[in-house]
C-alpha atoms as one frame of an Amber mdcrd trajectory, in Angstrom:
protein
  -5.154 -18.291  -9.762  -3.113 -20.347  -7.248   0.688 -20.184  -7.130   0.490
 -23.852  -7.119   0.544 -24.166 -11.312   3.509 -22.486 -10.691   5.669 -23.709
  -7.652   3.482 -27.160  -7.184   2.206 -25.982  -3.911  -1.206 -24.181  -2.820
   0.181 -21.025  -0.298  -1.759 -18.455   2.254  -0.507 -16.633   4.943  -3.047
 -16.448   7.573  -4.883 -13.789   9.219  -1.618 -12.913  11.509  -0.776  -9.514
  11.871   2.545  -8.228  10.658   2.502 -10.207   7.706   6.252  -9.133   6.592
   9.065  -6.552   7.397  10.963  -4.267   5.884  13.935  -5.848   4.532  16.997
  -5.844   7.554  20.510  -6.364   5.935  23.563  -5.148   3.056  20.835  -4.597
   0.484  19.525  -1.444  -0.207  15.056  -1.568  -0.054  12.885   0.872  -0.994
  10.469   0.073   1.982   9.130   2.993   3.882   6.789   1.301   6.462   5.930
  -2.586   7.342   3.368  -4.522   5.462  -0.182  -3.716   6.741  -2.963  -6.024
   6.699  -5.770  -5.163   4.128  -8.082  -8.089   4.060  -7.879 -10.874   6.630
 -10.885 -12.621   6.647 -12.217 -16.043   6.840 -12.621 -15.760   2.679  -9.902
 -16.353   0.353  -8.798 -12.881  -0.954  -6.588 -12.679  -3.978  -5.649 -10.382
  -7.187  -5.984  -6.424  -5.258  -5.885  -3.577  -7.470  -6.564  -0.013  -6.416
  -6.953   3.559  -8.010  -7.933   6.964  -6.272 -10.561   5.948  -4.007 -11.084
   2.262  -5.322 -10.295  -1.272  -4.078 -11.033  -4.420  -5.700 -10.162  -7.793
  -5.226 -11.223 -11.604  -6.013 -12.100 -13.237  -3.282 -13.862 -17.052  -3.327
 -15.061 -19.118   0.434 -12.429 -22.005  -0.230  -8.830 -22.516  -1.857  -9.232
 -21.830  -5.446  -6.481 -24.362  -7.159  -7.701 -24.572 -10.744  -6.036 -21.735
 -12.529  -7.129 -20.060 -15.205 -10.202 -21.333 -14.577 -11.113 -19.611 -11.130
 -14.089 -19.919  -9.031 -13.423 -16.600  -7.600 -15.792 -13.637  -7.900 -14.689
  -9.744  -8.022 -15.992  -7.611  -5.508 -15.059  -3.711  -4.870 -14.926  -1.182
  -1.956 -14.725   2.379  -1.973 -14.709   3.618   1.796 -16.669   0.933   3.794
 -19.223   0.315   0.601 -18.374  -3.474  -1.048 -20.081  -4.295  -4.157 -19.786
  -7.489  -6.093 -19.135  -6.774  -9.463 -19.982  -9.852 -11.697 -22.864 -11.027
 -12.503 -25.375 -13.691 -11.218 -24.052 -17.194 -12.694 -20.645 -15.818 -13.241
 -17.077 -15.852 -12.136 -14.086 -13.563 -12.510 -11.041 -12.308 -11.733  -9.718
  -8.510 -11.427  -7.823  -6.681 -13.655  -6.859  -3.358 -13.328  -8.539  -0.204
 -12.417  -8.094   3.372 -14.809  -9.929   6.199 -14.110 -13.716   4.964 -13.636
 -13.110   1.938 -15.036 -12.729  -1.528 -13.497 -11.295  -4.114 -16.591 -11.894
  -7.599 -15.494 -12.039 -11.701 -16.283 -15.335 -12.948 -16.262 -15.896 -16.530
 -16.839 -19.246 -18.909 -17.770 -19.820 -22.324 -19.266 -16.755 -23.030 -19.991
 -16.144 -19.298 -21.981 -14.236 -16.456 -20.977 -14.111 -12.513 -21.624 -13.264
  -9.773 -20.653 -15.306  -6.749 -19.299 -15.480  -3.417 -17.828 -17.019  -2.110
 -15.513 -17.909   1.714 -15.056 -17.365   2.483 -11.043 -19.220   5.049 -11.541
 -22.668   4.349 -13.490 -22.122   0.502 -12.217 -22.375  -0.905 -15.584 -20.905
  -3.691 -17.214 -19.872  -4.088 -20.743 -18.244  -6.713 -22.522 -15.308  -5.751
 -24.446 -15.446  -5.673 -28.583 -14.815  -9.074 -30.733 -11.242  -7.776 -32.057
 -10.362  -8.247 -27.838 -12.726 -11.456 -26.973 -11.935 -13.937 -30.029 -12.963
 -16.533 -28.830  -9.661 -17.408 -26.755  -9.190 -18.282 -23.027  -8.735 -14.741
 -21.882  -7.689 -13.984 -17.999  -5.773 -11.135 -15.891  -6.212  -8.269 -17.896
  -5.073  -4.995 -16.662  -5.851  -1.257 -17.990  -4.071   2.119 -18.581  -5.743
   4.753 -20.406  -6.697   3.252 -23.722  -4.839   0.039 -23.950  -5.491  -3.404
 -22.026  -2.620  -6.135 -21.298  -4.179  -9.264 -20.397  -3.341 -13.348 -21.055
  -4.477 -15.632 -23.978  -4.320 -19.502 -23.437  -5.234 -20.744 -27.294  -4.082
 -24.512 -28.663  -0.280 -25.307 -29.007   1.665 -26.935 -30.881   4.501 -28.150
 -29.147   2.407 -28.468 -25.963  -1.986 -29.385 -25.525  -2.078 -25.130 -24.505
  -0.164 -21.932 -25.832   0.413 -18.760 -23.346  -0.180 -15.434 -25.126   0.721
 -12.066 -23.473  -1.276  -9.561 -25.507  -2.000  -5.536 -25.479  -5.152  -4.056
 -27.289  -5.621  -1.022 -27.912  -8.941   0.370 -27.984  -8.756   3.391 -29.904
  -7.021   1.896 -33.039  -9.143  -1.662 -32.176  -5.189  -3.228 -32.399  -4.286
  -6.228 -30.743  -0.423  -6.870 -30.196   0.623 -10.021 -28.919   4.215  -9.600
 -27.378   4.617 -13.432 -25.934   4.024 -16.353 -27.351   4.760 -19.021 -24.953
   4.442 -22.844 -26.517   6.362 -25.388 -25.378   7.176 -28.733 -22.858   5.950
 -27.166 -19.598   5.657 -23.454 -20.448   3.203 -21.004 -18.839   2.962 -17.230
 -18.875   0.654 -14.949 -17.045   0.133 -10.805 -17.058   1.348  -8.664 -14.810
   0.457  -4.780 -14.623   0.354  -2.465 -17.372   1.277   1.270 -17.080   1.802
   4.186 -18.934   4.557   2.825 -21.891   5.200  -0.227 -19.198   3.917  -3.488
 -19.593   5.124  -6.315 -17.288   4.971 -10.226 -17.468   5.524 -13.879 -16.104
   7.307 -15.577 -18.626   8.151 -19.893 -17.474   9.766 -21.719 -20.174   9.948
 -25.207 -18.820   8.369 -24.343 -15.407  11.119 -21.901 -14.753   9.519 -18.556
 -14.111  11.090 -14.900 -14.652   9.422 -11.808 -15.013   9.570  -9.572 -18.078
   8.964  -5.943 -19.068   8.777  -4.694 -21.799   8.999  -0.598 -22.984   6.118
  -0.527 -25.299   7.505   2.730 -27.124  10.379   0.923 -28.576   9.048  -2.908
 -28.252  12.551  -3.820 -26.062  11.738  -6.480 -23.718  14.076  -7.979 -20.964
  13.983  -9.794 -18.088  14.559  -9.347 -14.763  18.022 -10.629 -12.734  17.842
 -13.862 -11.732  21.246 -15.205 -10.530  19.617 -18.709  -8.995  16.825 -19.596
 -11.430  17.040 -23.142 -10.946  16.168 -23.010  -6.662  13.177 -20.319  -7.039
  11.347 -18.635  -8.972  10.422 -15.173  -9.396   6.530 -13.859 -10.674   3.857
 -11.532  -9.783   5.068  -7.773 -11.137   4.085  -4.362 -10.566   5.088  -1.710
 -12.234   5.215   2.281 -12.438   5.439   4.761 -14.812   9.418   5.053 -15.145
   8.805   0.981 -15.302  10.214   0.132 -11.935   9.130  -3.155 -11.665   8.465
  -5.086  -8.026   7.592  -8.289  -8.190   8.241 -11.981  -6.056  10.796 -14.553
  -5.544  10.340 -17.825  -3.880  11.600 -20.951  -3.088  10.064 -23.575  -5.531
  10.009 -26.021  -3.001   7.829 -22.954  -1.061   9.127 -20.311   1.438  11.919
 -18.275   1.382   9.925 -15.509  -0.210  10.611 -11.851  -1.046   9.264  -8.719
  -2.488  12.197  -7.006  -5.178  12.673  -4.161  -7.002  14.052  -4.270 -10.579
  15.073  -0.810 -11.876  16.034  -1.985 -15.427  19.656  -2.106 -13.801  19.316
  -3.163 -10.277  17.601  -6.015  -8.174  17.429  -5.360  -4.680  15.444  -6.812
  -1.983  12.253  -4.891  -0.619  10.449  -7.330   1.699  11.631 -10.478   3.931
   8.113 -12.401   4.050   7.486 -14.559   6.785   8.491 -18.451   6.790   6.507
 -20.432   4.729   4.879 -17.690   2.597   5.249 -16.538  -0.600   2.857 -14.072
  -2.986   1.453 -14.755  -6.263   0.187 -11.157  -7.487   0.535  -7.165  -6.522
  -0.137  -4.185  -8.032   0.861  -0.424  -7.561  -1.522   1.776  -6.928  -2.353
   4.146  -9.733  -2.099   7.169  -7.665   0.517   6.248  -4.528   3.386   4.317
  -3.437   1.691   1.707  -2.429   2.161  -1.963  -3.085  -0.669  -4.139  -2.781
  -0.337  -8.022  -2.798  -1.539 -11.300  -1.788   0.242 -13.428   0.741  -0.254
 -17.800   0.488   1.196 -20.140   2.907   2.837 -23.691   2.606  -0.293 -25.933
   2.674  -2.899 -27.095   0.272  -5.614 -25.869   2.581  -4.176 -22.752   3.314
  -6.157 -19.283   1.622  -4.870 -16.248   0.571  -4.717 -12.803   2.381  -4.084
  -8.816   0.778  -1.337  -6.922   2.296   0.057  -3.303   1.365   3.142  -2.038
   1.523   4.288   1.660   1.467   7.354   2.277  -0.467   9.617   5.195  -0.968
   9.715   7.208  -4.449  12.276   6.458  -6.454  14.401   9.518  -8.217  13.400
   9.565 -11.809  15.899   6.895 -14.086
C-alpha cells in the first residue's frame, strides 16, 4: 500500500544511510540508538514484520500506488536465507508473524484472502470461510490465536466500506470493531498484540490512529492537537499497548515516529526532510521498531529501517 491514498503523494526515502535520528529537543523519546538501515536495495521494500529469528517483508521492482490492491509479493529471511512466500501467479502483502507462523494477504483475479504460512514446514494454507467471506481482505496481523486484519465490502454512504475486524480461531468468531462508511473515509490495520489491537481510522481523509483494549472493548484515539495540517497512521504496538506510530505533513514531510502511552504523546524520531513512513511493527521478541521510509516524489520507492528503543516501565 502507498501512503499516497492517504496524504495524496507517493513517498521513499532512498538508499542513504542514516535514514533518521534520535529525536534532539524538550520532548522526552524513548530512542536508544539511530535508525539503521535494513533493506536498501534497488526493489521497493515495504510492510516488515519480524519474530525470533524471522524477517519478512513485501517488496515489488517499481512504485506500487494502487492500494489495496498491491502488486507486491512477500518474501522472508531468516539469517542470509530469503524465500518468497506466495505462490506462482499471486500477490500479497505481510501480516504478522506468531510463533511459526507467517499470516499474510494474498491476492489473484481480482480475489483476496488471507493465508498462513508455517516457517517451519513451508506450507501454505488458506484461512477457514468464517475469516475469507468473500470480502476484500488485506493487512492482517497475528497473536496467538486471533488475527486483526482489514475488510473493504460495499458502502452505503460511500462506493467502499472500511472494516477493522479480529477473528478468532479457536471459537471461529469474527468481531468487527470499525466500521468506516462515509464521504472520503478509509481505515487500515495496524498490529495486533496480546489484548492490544491498533488501527488507522480517516473519517473524511483525516487520519488518527486507534487502539483498542480488547479485554474490555474501550477504544480511543491517539493525541492529535493539529489534525487538520498532518496526519498521523502506521501503529505498532506492545503488550502493555504502547502504541508508536507516524505523523506527517499532508502536504508530505515533516515526519515523525511517536509514542502514545494511553496518556502521553511524545516524539521518538525526527525523519529526514521530505520523508515520511506508512507502516512499522514491533518485534515480537525485542525493542525494536521496524518501518518503512517513502520520500516526496511519485517515483520515489520505499526502504525498511529499524529502530532500537528503550523499555518502557510497566503502566
Amino acid at each position: 500500500m502507498r501512503l499516497s491514498w492517504l496524504l495524496a503523494v507517493v513517498l521513499s526515502c532512498g538508499a542513504a544511510a542514516g535514514c533518521g535520528g534520535a529525536a534532539r529537543n524538550s520532548e522526552d523519546t524513548t530512542a536508544v540508538s539511530p535508525a539503521r538501515p535494513v533493506l536498501t536495495s534497488a526493489a521497493s521494500e515495504e510492510g516488515p514484520t519480524a519474530s525470533g529469528p524471522w524477517f519478512a517483508w513485501m517488496q515489488s521492482a517499481g512504485i506500487n500506488p494502487a492500494p489495496p490492491r498491491s502488486s507486491t509479493d512477500v518474501f522472508v529471511r531468516r539469517e542470509t536465507r530469503i524465500l518468497r512466500v506466495n505462490p506462482p501467479g499471486t500477490h500479497a502483502l505481510t501480516g504478522g508473524i506468531s510463533g511459526r507462523s507467517l499470516v499474510l494477504q494474498i491476492s489473484r483475479g481480482g480475489r483476496s484472502r488471507l493465508a498462513i504460512y508455517d516457517l517451519g514446514t513451508r506450507r501454505l494454507r488458506y484461512l477457514p470461510s468464517f475469516v475469507n467471506d468473500g470480502a476484500w481482505l488485506w493487512r492482517p496481523d497475528v497473536d496467538g490465536h486471533r488475527i486483526l486484519y482489514g475488510a473493504i465490502v460495499p458502502g452505503r454512504a460511500a462506493i467502499l466500506a472500511y472494516e477493522i475486524r479480529i477473528a478468532d480461531l479457536h471459537t471461529r468468531r469474527v468481531r468487527v470493531l470499525l466500521h468506516q462508511d462515509g464521504h472520503a473515509d478509509y481505515a487500515a490495520p495496524g498490529q495486533l498484540r496480546g489484548n492490544w489491537a491498533t488501527w488507522v481510522s480517516c473519517p473524511d481523509n483525516v487520519c488518527n490512529v486507534w487502539r483498542e483494549n480488547l479485554n474490555t472493548g474501550r477504544a480511543e484515539s491517539a493525541p492529535d492537537p493539529d489534525h487538520v495540517s498532518h496526519s498521523q497512521l502506521g501503529p505498532s504496538v506492545d503488550r502493555y499497548g504502547v502504541v508508536y506510530f507516524g505523523r506527517a505533513l499532508a502536504s508530505c514531510g515533516a515526519g515523525e515516529i511517536r509514542r502514545w502511552d494511553g496518556l502521553h504523546s511524545s516524539l521518538v524520531l525526527r525523519l529526514p526532510a521530505e520523508t515520511a513512513f506508512q507502516y512499522s511493527y514491533l518485534a515480537k521478541d525485542a525493542r525494536t521498531v521496524y518501518y518503512d521510509l517513502v520520500g516526496c516524489t511519485r517515483t520515489a520507492k520505499s526502504d525498511i529501517y529499524a529502530l532500537n528503543i528503550a523499555t518502557p516501565k510497566t503502566p
